[in-house]
C-alpha positions as a Markdown table, in Angstrom:
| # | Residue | x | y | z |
|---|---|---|---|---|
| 1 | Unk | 33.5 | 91.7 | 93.0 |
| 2 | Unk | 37.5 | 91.6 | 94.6 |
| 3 | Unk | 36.8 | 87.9 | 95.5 |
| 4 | Unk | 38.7 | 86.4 | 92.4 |
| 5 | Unk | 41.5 | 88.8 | 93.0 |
| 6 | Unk | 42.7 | 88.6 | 96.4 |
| 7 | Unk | 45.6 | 86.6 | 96.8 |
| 8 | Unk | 43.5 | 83.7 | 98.9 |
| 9 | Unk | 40.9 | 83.4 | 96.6 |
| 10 | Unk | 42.8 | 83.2 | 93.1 |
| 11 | Unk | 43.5 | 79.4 | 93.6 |
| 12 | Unk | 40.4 | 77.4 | 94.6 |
| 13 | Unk | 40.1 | 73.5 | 95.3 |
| 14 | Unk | 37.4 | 72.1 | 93.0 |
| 15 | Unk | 35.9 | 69.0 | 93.7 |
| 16 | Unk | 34.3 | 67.3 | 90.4 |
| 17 | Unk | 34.5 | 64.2 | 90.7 |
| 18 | Unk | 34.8 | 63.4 | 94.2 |
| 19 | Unk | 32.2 | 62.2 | 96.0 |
| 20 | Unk | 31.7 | 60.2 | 99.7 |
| 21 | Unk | 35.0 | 59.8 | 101.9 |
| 22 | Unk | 38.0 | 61.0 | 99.3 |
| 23 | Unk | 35.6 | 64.2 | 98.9 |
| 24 | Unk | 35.7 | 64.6 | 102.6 |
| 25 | Unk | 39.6 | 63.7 | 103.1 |
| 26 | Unk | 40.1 | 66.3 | 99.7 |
| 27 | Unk | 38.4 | 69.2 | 101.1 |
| 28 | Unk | 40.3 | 68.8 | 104.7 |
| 29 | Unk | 43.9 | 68.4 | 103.5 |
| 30 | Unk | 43.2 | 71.2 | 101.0 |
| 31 | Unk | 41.8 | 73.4 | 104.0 |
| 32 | Unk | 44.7 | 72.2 | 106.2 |
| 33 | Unk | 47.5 | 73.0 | 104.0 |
| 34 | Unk | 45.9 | 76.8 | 103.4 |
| 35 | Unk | 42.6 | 77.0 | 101.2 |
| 36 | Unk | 40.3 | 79.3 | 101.7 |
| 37 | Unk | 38.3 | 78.7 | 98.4 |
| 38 | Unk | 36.0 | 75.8 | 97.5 |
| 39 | Unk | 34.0 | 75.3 | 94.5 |
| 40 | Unk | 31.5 | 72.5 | 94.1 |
| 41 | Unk | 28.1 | 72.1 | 92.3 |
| 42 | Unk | 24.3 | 70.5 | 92.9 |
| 43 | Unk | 25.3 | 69.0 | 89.5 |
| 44 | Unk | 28.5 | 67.0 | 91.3 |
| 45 | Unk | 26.6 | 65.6 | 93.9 |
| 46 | Unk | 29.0 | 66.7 | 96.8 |
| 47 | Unk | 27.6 | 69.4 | 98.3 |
| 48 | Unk | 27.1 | 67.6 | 101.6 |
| 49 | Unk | 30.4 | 66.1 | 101.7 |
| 50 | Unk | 32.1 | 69.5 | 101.4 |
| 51 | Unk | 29.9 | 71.0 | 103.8 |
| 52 | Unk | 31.2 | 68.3 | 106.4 |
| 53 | Unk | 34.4 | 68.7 | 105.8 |
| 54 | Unk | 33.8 | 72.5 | 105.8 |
| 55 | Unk | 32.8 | 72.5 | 109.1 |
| 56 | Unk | 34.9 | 69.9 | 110.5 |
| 57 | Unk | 38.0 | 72.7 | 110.0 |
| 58 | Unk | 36.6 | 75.3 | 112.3 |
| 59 | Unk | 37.4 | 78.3 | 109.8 |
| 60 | Unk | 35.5 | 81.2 | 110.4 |
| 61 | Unk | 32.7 | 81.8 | 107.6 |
| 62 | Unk | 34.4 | 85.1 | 106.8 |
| 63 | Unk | 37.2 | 83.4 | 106.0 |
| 64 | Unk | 36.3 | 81.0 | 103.5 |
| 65 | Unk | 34.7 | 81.3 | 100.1 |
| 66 | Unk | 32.1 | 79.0 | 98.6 |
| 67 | Unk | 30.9 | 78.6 | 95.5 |
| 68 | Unk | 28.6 | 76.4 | 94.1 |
| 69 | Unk | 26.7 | 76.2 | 90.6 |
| 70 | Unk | 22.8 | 75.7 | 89.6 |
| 71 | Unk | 21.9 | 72.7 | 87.5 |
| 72 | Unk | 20.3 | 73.0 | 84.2 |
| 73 | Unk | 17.2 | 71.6 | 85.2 |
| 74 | Unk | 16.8 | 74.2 | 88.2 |
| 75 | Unk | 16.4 | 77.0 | 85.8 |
| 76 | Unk | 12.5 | 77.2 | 86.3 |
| 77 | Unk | 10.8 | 79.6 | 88.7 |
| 78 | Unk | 9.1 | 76.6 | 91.0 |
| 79 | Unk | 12.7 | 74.6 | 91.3 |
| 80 | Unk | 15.4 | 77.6 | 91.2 |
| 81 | Unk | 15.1 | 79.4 | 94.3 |
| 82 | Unk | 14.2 | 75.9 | 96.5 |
| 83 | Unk | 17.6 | 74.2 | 95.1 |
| 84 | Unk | 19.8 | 76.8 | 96.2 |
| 85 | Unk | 18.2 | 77.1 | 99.9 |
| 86 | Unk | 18.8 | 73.1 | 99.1 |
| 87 | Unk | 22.7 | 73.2 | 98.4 |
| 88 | Unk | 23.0 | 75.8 | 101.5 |
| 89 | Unk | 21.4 | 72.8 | 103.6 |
| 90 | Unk | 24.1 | 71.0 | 102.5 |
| 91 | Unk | 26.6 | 73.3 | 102.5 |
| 92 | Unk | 25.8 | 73.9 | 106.1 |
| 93 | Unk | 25.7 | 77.4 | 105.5 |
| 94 | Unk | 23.4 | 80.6 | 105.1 |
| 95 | Unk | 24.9 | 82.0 | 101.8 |
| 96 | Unk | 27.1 | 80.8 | 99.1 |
| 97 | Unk | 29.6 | 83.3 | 98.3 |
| 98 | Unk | 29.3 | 83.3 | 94.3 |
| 99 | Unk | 26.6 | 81.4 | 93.3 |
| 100 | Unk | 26.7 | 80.5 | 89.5 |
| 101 | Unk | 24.8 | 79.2 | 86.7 |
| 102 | Unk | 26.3 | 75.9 | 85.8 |
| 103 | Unk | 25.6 | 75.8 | 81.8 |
| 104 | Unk | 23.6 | 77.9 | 79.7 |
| 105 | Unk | 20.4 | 77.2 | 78.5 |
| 106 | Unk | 20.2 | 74.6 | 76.0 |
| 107 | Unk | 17.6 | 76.9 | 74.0 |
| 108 | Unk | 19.9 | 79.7 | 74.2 |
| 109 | Unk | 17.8 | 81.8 | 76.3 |
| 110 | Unk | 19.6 | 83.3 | 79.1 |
| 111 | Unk | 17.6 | 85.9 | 80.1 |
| 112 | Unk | 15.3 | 83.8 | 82.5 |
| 113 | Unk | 18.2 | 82.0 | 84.1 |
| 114 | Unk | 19.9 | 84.9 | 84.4 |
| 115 | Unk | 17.2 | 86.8 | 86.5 |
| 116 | Unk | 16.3 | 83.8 | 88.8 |
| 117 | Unk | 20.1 | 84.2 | 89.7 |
| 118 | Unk | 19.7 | 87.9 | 90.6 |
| 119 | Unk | 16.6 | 86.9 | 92.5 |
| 120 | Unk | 18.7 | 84.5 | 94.6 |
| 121 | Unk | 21.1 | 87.3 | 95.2 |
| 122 | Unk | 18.5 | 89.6 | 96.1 |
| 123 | Unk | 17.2 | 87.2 | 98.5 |
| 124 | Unk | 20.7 | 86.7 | 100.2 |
| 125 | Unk | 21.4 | 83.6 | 99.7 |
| 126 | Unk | 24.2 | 84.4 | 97.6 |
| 127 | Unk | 27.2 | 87.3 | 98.3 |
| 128 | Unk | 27.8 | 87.3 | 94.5 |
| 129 | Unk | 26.4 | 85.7 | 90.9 |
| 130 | Unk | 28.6 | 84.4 | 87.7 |
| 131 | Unk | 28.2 | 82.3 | 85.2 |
| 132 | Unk | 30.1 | 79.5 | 83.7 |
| 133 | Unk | 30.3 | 78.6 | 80.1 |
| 134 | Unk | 29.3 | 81.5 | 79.1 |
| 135 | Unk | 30.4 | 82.6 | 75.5 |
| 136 | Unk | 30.9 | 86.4 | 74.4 |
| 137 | Unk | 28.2 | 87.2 | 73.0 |
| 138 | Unk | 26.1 | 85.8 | 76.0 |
| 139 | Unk | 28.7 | 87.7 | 78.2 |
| 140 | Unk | 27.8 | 90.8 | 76.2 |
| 141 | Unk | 24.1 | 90.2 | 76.6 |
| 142 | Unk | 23.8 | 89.4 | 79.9 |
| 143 | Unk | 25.2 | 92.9 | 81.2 |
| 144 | Unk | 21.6 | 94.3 | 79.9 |
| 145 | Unk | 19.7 | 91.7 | 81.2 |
| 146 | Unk | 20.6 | 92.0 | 85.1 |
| 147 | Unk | 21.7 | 94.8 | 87.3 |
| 148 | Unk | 24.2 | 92.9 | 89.0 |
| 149 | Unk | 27.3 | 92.8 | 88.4 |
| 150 | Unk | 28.6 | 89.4 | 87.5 |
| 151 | Unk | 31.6 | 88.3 | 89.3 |
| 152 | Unk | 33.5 | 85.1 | 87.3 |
| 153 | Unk | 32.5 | 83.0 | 84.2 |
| 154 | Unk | 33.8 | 79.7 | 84.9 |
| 155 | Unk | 35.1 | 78.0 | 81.8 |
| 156 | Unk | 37.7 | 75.6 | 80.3 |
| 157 | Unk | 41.3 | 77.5 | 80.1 |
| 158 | Unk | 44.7 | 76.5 | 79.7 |
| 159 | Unk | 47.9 | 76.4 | 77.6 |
| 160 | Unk | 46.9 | 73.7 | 75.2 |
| 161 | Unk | 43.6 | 75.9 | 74.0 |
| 162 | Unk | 42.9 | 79.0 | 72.5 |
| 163 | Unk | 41.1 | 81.3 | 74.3 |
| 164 | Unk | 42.1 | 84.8 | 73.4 |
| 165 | Unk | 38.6 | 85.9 | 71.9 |
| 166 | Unk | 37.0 | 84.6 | 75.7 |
| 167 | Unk | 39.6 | 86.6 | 77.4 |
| 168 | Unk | 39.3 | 89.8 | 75.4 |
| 169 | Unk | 35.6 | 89.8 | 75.6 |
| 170 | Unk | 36.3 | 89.2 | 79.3 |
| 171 | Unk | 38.3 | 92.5 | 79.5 |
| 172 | Unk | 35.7 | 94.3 | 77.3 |
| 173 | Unk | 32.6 | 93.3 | 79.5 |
| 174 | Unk | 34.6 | 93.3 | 82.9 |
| 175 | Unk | 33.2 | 89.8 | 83.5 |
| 176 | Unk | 36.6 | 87.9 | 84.8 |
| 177 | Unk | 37.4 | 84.4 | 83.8 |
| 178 | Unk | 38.0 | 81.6 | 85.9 |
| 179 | Unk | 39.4 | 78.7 | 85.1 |
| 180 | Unk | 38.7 | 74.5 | 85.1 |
| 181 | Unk | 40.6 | 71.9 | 83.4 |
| 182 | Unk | 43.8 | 73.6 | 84.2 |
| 183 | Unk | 46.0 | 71.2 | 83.1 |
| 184 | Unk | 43.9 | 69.7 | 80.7 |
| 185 | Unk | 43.0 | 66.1 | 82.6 |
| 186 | Unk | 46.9 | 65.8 | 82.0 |
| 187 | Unk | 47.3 | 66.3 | 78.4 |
| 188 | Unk | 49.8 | 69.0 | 79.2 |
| 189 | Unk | 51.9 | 66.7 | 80.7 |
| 190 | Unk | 52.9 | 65.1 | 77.0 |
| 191 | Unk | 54.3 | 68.5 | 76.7 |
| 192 | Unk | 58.2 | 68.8 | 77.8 |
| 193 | Unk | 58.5 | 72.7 | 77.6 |
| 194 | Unk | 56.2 | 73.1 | 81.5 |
| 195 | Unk | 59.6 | 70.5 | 82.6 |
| 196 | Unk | 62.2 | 73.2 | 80.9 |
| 197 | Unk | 60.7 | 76.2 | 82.2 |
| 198 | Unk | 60.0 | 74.4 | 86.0 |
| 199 | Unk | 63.5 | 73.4 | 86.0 |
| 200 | Unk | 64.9 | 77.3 | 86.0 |
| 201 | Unk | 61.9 | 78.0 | 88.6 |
| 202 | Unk | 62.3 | 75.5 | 90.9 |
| 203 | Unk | 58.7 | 74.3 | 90.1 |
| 204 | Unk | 57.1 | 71.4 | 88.6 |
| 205 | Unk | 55.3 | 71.4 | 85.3 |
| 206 | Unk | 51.9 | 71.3 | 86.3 |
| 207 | Unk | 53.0 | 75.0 | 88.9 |
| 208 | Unk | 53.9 | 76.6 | 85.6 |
| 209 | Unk | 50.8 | 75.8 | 83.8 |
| 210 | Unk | 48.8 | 77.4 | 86.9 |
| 211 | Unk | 51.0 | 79.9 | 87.0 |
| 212 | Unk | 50.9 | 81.0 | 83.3 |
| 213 | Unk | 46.9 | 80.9 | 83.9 |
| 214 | Unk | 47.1 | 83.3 | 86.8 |
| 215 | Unk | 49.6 | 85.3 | 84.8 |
| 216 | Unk | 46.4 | 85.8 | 81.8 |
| 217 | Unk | 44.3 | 87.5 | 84.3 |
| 218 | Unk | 42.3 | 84.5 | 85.5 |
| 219 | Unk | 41.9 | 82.3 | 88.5 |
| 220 | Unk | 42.5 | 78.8 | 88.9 |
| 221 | Unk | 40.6 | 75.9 | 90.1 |
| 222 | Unk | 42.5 | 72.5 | 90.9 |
| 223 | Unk | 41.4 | 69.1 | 92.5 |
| 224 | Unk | 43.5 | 66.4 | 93.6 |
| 225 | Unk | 43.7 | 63.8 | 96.2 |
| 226 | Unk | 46.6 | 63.9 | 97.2 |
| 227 | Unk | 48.1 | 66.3 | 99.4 |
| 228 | Unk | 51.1 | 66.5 | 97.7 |
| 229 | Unk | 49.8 | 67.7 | 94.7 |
| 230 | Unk | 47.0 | 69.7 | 96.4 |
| 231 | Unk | 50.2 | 71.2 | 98.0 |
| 232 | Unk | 52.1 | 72.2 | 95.6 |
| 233 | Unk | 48.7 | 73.5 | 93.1 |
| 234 | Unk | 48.6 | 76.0 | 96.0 |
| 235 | Unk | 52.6 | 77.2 | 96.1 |
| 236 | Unk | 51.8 | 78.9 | 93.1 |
| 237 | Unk | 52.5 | 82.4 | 94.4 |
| 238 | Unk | 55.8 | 82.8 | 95.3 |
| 239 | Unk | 57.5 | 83.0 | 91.3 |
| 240 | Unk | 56.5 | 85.3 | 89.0 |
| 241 | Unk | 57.1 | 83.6 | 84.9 |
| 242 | Unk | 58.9 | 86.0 | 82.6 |
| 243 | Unk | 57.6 | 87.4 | 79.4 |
| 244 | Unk | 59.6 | 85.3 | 77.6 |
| 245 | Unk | 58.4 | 82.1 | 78.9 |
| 246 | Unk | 55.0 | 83.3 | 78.9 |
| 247 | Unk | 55.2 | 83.4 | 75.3 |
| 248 | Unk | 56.7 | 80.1 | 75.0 |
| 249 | Unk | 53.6 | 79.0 | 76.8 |
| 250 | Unk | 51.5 | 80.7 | 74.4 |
| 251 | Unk | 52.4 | 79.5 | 71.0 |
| 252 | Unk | 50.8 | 75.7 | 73.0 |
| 253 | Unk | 47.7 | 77.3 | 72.7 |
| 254 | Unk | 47.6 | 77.0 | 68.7 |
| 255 | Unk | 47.1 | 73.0 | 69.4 |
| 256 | Unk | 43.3 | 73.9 | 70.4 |
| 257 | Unk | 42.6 | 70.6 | 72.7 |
| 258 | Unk | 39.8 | 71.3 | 74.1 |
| 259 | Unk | 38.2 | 68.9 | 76.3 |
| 260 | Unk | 34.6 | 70.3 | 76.9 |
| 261 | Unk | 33.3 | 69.0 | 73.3 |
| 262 | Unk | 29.4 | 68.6 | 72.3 |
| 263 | Unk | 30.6 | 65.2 | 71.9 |
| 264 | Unk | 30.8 | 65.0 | 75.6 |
| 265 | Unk | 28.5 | 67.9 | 76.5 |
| 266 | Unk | 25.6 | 67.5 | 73.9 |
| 267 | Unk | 24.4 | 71.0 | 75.4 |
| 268 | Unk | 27.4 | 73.2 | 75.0 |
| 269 | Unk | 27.5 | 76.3 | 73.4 |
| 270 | Unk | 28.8 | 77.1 | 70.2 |
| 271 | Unk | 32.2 | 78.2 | 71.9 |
| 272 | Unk | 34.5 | 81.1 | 70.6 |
């Protein structure tokens, strides 16, 4: 359950939207320059690519940490089990290391879902289980459902959007958060105050809004192409925001963009 914790695995490359060559060069300059944490999904359609590039570094298994996510439409006995042993194929590799369930189900039942991702577990083809846009009350509910403990629930988190009632229900069911759209596809860049508090730091903007998510408790997820921004999303660790600032930071989250809409995901929960 440490994996989100440990000081390699709090910052992980993501890789929606990349796909074919700029997946493959992504996923080598972010291994290159020190990642040890990928996450991808059957849903992004880039497990293979990351699995070449994976392999093409010649890190030890032990040393990396994969995660990958289930697709709605694998949440059926026949299909569920079969796709995962699919994305390891892909992966090139015998077991993710969190394996999680991409969306809830758009009927709201999660108690199915839930236990064909124990199963896989069970089986071994996953180290550890979480889920991602998960609200409280499914948080809540799924501790009764399944034995095993859940490690992450992957969800939309950063300064420009509310989420204290997620992160307290987070504490209170010992499920942590982890995070995607950290800088809000760049919205938080319209915001001067990341500049003001980088320039005491030493940092840019987009380090402080990473590093006032780590700061909350919750892991980070970043993608880029480039490797100088893939390089400095992973110089994160080295400043420490004071409580001040962190507060500063904070009052942002009263503008409640959120980017995950049912406008643009017709199945989404009803978030907190």
């Amino acid at each position: 359950m440490t994996v989100y914790f440990t000081k390699n695995y709090q910052r992980a490359f993501g890789t929606f939207p990349l796909t074919g060559e700029a997946a493959l060069r992504a996923v080598e300059a972010a291994a290159k320059i020190g990642y040890r944490a990928f996450d991808t999904a059957q849903m992004y359609q880039n497990e293979a690519e990351v699995g070449e590039a994976l392999a093409a570094t010649g890190l030890a298994r032990e040393d990396l940490c994969v995660t990958t996510k289930v697709r709605n439409e694998n949440f059926t006995t026949d299909r569920f089990i079969a796709s995962v042993e699919a994305s390891l194929d892909a992966l090139r590799i015998d077991w993710v290391d969190v394996l999680l369930l991409h969306w809830p189900p758009a009927d709201g039942d999660i108690a199915p879902s839930l236990r064909l991702l124990e199963e896989a577990r069970t089986r071994g083809l996953a180290r550890s289980i979480g889920i991602s846009n998960y609200t409280v009350a499914m948080m809540e509910a799924a501790g009764k459902i399944i034995d095993a403990p859940l490690v992450t629930n992957q969800v939309e988190f950063h300064p420009l959007l509310d989420q204290r009632i997620l992160l307290a229900g987070a504490n209170r069911t010992g499920i942590p958060l982890s995070a995607y759209s950290t800088v809000a596809r760049g919205e938080v860049f319209k915001y001067p105050l990341f500049d003001d508090i980088g320039a005491t730091y030493g940092k840019s903007a987009d380090q402080v809004v990473l590093r006032w998510i780590l700061q909350k408790g919750v892991s980070v997820n970043t993608m880029s192409t480039r490797p100088d921004n893939i390089q400095a999303n992973f110089d994160i660790m080295d400043f420490v925001l004071s409580h001040v600032d962190m507060a500063r930071i904070d009052a942002l989250t009263q503008t409640n963009y959120r980017i995950v809409t049912k406008e643009l995901v017709p199945w989404a929960p009803e978030w907190d």
